[in-house]
VMD Tcl script that draws the C-alpha trace (Angstrom):
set ca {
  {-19.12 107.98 -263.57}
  {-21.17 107.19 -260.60}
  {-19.42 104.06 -258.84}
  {-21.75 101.33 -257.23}
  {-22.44 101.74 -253.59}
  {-21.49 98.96 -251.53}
  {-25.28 97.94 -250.74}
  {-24.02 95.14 -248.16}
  {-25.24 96.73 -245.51}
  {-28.36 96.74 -246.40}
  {-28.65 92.94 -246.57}
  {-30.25 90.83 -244.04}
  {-27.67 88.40 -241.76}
  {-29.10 85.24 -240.88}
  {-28.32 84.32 -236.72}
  {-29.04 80.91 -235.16}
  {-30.96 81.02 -232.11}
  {-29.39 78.12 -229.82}
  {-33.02 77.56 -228.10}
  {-34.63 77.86 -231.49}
  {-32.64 75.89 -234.90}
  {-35.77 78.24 -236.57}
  {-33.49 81.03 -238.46}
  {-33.80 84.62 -237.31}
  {-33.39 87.76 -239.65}
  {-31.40 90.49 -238.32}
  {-30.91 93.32 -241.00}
  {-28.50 95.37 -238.58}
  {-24.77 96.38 -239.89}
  {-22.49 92.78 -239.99}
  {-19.80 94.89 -240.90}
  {-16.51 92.27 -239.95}
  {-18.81 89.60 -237.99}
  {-17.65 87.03 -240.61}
  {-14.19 86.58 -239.18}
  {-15.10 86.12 -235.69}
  {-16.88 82.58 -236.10}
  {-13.76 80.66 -237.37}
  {-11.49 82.20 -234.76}
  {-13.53 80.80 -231.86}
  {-13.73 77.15 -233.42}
  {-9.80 77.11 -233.58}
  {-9.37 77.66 -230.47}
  {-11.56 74.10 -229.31}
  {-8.92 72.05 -230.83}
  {-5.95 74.21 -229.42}
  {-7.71 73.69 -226.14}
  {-7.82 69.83 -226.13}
  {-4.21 69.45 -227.50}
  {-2.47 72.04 -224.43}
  {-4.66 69.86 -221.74}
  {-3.55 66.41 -223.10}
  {0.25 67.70 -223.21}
  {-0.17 69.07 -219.88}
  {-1.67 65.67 -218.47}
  {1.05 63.73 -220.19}
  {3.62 65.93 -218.63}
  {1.90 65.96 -215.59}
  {2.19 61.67 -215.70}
  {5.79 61.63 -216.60}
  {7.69 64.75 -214.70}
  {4.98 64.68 -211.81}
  {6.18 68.32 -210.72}
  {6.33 69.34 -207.62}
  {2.97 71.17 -207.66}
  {1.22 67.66 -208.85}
  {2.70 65.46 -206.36}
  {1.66 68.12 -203.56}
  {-1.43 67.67 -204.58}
  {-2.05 64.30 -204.33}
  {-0.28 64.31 -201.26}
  {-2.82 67.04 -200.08}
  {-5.89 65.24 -201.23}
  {-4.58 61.42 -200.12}
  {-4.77 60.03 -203.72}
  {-2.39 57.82 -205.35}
  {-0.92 58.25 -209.00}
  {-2.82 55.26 -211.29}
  {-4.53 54.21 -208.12}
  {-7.86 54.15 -209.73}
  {-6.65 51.45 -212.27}
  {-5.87 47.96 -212.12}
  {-3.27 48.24 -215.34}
  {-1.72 51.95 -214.04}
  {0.81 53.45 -216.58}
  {3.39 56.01 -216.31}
  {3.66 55.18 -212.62}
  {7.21 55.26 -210.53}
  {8.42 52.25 -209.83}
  {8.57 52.05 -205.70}
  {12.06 51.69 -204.75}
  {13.10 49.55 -201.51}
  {14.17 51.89 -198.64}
  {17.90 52.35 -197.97}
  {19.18 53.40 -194.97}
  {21.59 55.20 -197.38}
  {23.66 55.96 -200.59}
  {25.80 53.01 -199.95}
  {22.92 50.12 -198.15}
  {24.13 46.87 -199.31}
  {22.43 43.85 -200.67}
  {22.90 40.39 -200.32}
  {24.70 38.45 -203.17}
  {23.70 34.86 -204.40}
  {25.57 32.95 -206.35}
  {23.83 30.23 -208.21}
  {24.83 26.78 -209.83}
  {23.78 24.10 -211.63}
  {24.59 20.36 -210.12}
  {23.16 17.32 -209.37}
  {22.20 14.96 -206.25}
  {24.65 12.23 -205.39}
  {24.79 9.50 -202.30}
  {28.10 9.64 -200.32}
  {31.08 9.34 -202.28}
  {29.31 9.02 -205.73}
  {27.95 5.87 -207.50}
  {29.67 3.28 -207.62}
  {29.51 1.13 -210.36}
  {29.70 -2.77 -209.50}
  {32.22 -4.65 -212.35}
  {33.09 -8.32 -212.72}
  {35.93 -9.24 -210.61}
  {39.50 -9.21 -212.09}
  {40.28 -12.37 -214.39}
  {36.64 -13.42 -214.72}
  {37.19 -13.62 -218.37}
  {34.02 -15.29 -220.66}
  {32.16 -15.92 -217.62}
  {28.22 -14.95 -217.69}
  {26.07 -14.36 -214.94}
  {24.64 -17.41 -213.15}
  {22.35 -15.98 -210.77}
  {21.61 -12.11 -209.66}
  {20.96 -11.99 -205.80}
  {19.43 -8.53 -205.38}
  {17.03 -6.25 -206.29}
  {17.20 -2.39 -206.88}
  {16.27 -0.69 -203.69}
  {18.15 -3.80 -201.65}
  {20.46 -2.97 -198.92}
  {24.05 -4.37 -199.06}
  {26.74 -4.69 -196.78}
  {31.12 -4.64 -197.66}
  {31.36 -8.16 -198.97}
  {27.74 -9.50 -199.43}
  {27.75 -11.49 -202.63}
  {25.26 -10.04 -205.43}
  {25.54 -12.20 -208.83}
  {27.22 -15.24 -208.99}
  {28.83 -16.42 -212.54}
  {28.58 -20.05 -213.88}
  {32.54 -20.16 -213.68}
  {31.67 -21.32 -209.76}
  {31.27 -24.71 -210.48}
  {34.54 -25.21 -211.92}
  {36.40 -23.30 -209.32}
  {34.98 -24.96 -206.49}
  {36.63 -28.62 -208.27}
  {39.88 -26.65 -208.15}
  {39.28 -25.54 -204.52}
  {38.72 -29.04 -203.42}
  {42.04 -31.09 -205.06}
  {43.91 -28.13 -203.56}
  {42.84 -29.33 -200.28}
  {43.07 -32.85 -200.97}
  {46.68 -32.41 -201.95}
  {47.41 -30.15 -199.05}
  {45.73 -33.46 -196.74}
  {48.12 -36.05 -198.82}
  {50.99 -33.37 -197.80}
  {50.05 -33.04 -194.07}
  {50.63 -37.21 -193.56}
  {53.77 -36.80 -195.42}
  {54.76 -34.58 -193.22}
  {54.33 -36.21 -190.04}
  {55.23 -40.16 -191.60}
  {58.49 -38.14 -191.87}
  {58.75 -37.15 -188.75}
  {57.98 -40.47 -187.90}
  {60.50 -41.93 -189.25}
  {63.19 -39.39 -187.92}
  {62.31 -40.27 -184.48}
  {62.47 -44.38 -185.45}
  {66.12 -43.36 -186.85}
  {66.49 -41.63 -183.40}
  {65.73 -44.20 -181.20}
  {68.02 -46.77 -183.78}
  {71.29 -44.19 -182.81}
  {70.53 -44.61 -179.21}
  {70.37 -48.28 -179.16}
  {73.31 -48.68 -181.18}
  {74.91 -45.91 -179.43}
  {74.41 -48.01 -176.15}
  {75.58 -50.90 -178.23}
  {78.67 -50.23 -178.67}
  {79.07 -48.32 -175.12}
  {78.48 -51.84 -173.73}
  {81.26 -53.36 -176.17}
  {83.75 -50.98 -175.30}
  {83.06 -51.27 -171.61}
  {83.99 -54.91 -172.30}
  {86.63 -54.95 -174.35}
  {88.37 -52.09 -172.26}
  {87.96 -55.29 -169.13}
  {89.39 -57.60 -170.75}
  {92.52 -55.74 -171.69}
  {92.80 -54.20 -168.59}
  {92.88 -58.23 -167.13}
  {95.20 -59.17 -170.06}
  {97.37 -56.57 -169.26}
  {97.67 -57.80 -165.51}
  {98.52 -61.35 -166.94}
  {101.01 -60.25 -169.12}
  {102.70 -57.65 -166.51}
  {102.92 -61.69 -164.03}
  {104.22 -63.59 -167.22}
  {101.04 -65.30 -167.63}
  {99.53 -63.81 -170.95}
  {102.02 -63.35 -174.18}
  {102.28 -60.27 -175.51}
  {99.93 -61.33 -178.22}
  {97.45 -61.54 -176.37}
  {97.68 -58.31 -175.23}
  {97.83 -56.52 -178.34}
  {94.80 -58.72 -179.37}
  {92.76 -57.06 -176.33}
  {94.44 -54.09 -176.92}
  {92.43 -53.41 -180.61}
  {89.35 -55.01 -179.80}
  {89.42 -52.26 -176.92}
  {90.03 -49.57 -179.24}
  {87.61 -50.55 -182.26}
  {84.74 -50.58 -179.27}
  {85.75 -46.95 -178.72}
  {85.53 -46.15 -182.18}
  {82.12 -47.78 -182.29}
  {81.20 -45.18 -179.89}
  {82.11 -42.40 -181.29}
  {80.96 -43.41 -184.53}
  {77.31 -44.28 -182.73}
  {77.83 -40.76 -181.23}
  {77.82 -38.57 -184.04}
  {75.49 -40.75 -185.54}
  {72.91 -39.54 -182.36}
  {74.02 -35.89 -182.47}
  {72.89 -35.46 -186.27}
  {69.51 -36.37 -185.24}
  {68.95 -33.85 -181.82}
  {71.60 -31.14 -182.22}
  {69.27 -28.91 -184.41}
  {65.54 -30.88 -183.14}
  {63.36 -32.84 -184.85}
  {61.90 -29.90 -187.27}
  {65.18 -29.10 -188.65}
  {65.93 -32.48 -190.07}
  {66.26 -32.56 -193.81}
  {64.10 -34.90 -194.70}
  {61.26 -33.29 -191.85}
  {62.56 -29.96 -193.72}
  {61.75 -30.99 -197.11}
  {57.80 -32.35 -196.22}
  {57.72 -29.31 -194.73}
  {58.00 -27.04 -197.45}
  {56.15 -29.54 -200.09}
  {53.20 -29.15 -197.53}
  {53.81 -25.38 -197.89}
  {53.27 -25.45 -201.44}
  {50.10 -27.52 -201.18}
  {48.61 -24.87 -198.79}
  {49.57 -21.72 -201.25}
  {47.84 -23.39 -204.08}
  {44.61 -23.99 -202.01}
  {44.97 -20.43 -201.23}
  {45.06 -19.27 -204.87}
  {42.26 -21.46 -205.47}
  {40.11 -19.70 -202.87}
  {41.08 -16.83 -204.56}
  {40.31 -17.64 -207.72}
  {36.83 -18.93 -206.60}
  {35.76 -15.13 -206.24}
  {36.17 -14.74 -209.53}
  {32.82 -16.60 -210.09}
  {31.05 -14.30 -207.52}
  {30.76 -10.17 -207.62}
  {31.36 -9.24 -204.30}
  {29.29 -5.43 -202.74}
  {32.41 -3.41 -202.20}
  {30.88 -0.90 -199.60}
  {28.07 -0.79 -197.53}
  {25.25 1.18 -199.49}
  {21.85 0.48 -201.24}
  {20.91 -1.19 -204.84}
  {20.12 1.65 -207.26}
  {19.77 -0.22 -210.09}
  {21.09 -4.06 -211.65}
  {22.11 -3.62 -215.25}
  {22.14 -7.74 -215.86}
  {19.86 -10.41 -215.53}
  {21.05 -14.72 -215.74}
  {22.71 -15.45 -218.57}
  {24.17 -12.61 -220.16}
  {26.86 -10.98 -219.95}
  {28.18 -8.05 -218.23}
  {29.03 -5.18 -220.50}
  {30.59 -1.42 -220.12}
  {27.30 -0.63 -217.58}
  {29.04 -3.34 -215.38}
  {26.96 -5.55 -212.73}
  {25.33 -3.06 -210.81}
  {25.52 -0.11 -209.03}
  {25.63 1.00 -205.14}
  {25.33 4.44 -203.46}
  {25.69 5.26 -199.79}
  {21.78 7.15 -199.95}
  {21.45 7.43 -196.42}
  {23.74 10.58 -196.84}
  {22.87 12.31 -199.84}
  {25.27 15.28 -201.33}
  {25.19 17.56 -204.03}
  {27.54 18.14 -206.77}
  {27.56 21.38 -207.92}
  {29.57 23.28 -210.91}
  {30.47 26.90 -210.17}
  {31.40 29.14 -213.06}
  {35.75 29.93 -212.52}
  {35.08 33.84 -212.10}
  {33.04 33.41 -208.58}
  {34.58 30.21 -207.36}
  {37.33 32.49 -204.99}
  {33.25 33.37 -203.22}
  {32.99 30.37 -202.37}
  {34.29 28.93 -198.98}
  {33.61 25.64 -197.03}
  {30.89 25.75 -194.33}
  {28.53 28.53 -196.37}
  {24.94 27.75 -196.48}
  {23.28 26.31 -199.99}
  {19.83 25.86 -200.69}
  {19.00 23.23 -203.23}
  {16.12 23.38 -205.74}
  {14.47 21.47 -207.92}
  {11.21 20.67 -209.78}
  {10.90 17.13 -208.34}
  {10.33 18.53 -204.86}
  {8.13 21.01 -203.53}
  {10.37 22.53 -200.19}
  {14.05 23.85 -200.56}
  {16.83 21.35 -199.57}
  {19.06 23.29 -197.31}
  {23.34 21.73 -196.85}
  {26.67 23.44 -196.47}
  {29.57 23.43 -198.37}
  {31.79 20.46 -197.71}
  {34.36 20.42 -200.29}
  {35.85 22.70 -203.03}
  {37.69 21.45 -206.17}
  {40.99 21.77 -207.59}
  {40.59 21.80 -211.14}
  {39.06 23.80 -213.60}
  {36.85 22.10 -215.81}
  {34.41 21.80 -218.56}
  {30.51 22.38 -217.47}
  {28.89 18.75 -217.43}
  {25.79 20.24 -216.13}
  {23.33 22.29 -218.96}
  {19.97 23.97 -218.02}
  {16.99 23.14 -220.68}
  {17.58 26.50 -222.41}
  {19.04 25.81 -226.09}
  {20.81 28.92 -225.70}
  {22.56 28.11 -222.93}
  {26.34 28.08 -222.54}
  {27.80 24.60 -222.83}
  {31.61 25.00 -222.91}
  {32.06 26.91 -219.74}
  {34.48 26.45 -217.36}
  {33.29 25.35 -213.94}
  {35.03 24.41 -210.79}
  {33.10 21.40 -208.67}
  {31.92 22.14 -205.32}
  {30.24 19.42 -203.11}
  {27.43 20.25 -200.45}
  {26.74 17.74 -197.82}
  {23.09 18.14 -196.93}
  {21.44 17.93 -193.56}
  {19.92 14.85 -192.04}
  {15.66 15.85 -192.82}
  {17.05 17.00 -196.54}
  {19.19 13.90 -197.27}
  {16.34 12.03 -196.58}
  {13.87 13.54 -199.44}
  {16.87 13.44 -201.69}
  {17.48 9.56 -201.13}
  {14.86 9.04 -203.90}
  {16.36 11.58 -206.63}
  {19.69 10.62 -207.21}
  {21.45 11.94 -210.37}
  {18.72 14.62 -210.14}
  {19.54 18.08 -211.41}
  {19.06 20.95 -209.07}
  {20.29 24.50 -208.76}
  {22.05 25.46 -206.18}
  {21.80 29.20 -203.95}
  {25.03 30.47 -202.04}
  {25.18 33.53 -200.40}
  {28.93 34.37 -200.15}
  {28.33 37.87 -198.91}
  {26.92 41.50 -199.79}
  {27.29 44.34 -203.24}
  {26.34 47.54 -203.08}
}
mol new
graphics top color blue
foreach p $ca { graphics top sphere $p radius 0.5 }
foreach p [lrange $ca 0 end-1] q [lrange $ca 1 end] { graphics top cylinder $p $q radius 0.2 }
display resetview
């Protein structure tokens, strides 16, 4: 049986001019031709995906061959975009493998005048009192002992203050009527004293003159012993007069009793017109320290609660109180630089470390963040700033800052 001849090549192929989309007959042998086209499109795509692998390569290894390159042609890696990607990140020049950089150790504090505020409360043993009249204003400034609210007690007080010195007058003139008197009595023992110094002159005459009768026969012997005691009782006179004069001047005028005893009633008088005194500043509240006004937390008539009268701060040198977390407080040493920052300001405050505290304690001190830590443990450091900073920070007191230390170097 005769078997069909493969009449294939016999049939015309159809080829596409590029330069003319008109089809062309070509009746020459295709033997095979139809497995070439397909070949050639698969290699497009293979084409595409080996150059973007190589360029992404190429952006993240940057071999040696690509970075000579640029360096031979003066071009930069993503230099030609403003958003480059896949792009080293420059790294800061080190002198070596072990350069060191400064550390900073940062806290969170606020601004406080000299020695804190200090808050202004009624003085001791005012009791019910209210406030009578406020003196000052916020922003006044105050010396130690200026009076800056007076309570309606005063009136009262002052009475008090006046009888005590009315009885301490009533007590003076006792006093000296005594010592009036004393002398009188004084004078009285030397008269009588002289008195009876006269008598016993006489009497001592007269039986001396008796005695010379009776020693002739002339006088009896009674008469003798009659001059005899009338001399005698004159000398006791005397010495009675005496002692009489020496309880008056052996131990001065001052140390009679009765002198003694006006004395010390006049004493008394006096301490209870100074307890009055005292007692009339309870009616007034009285600046303890030399300072300015920051704020006055009552007004007439009321009375002063927990916030007390007002309160006083020293702003003319302004400090910082700052809490440093427990694990870098041993950084930390007096006389290191701080810089203070804060919203409120535009320019750095610059201070030094003055003080460093003893005790571990809670942080007071939060930042904004909700996040943040709030039961830390901080130690207090407080940083006494210069003269040009103190002055900006007179106006921000209480304000929170953050504090910058530099305590040394890490590698």
């Amino acid at each position: 049986m005769q078997q069909p001849s493969d009449r294939s090549e016999d049939l015309p192929v159809l080829v596409m001019d590029h330069d003319d989309v008109s089809p062309v007959a070509f009746s020459g042998p295709v033997r095979g031709s139809r497995f070439r086209l397909p070949s050639r499109l698969v290699c497009i795509p293979l084409f595409l995906v080996t150059l973007f692998a190589g360029g992404i390569v190429g952006l993240y290894f940057q071999p040696p061959g690509l970075k000579a390159f640029f360096q031979l042609v003066g071009l930069q890696p993503g230099g030609g975009s403003n958003t480059p990607i896949a792009v080293p990140v420059p790294q800061a020049e080190t002198a070596g493998s072990d350069a060191v950089r400064p550390l900073i150790i940062a806290g969170l504090g606020r601004l406080i005048p000299n020695g804190d505020v200090v808050t202004v409360a009624l003085p001791f043993g005012a009791g019910d009192a209210r406030i009578s009249d406020v003196l000052v204003r916020a922003g006044d400034k105050v010396m130690k002992g200026d009076t800056i609210a007076v309570l309606d007690s005063l009136g009262q007080l002052e009475a008090l203050v006046e009888t005590a010195e009315a009885n301490v007058a009533v007590r003076e003139a006792t006093l000296e009527q005594t010592r009036d008197m004393v002398r009188a009595s004084i004078a009285e023992a030397e008269a009588s004293l002289q008195r009876s110094q006269a008598a016993s002159d006489v009497a001592r005459q007269d039986f001396d003159r008796t005695k010379s009768l009776s020693d002739r026969g002339v006088a009896s012997q009674a008469a003798l012993d009659q001059a005899l005691s009338v001399m005698v009782q004159a000398e006791r006179e005397v010495e009675r007069d005496s002692a009489t004069l020496s309880r008056f001047t052996s131990d001065g005028l001052d140390a009679q009793v009765d002198v003694v005893v006006a004395a010390r009633n006049l004493d008394s008088a006096k301490a209870e017109l100074r307890r009055s005194k005292s007692d009339l500043a309870k009616a007034m509240v009285i600046a303890p320290m030399d300072g300015t006004v920051l704020d006055v937390h009552v007004r007439a008539g009321e009375k002063s609660g927990e916030d007390g009268v007002a309160d006083i701060g020293d702003v003319e040198n302004m400090m910082a109180e700052v809490e440093i977390f427990q694990n870098q407080i041993g950084l930390i040493q007096v006389g290191q630089s701080v810089q203070i920052v804060a919203d409120a300001f535009q320019q750095s405050l610059t201070g030094v470390v003055s003080e460093i505290g003893l005790e571990v304690e809670r942080q007071t001190v939060t930042a904004d963040d909700p996040a943040a830590n709030t039961d830390a443990r901080v130690v207090e450091i407080i940083v006494e700033l210069d003269p040009a900073s103190s002055d900006i920070a007179a106006r921000f007191t209480n304000l929170e800052v953050v504090a910058r230390i530099v305590v040394g170097s890490e590698t």
